[in-house]
C-alpha positions in Angstrom: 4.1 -11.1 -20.0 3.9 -12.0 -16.2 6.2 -13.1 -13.7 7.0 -14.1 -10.0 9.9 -12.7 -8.3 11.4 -14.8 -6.0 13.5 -13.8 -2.5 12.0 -10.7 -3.6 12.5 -9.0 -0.2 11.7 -5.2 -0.4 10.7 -5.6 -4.0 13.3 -3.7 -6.3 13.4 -6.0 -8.9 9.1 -6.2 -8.7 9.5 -2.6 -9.3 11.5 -2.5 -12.2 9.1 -5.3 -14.0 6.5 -3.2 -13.0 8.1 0.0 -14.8 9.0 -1.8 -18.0 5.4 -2.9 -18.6 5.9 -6.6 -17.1 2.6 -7.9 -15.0 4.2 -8.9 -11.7 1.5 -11.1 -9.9 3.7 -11.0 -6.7 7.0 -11.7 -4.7 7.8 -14.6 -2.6 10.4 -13.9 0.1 10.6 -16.2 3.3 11.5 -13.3 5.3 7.6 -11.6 6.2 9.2 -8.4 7.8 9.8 -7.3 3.7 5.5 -7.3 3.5 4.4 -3.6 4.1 7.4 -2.3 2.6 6.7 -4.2 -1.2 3.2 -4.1 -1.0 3.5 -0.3 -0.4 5.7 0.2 -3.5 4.6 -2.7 -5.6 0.9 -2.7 -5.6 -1.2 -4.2 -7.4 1.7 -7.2 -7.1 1.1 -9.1 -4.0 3.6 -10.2 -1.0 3.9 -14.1 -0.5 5.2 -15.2 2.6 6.4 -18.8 1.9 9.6 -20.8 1.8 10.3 -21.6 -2.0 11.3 -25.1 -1.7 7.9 -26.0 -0.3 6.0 -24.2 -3.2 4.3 -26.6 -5.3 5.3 -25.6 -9.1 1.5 -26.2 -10.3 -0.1 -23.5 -7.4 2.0 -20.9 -8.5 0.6 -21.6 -12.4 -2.8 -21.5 -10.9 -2.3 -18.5 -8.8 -2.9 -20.2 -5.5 0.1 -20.1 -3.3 
């Protein structure tokens, strides 16, 4: 299974996917100051700086955000 976490800020939720065997591919949060902080404890799952309402539903299936 894979997911997306969305307002995923410091990545708590990415980090208990991670733990239960869930692939995260990343976290989108609007606010980029969360960045170091869940890349740190969430790699490989990737930081997305982006406001959700402009996200195009398709990119996200493709993995290009």
């Amino acid at each position: 299974m894979r997911a997306i976490d969305f307002f995923c800020g410091g990545g708590g939720m990415t980090r208990g996917l991670l733990d239960s065997g869930i692939d995260v591919i990343g976290g989108i949060d609007i606010d980029d100051r969360c960045k170091a902080t869940y890349e740190f404890n969430n790699a490989p799952a990737r930081f997305i700086h982006a406001d959700i309402t402009t996200l195009d539903p398709e990119n996200l299936e493709r993995g290009k955000m």
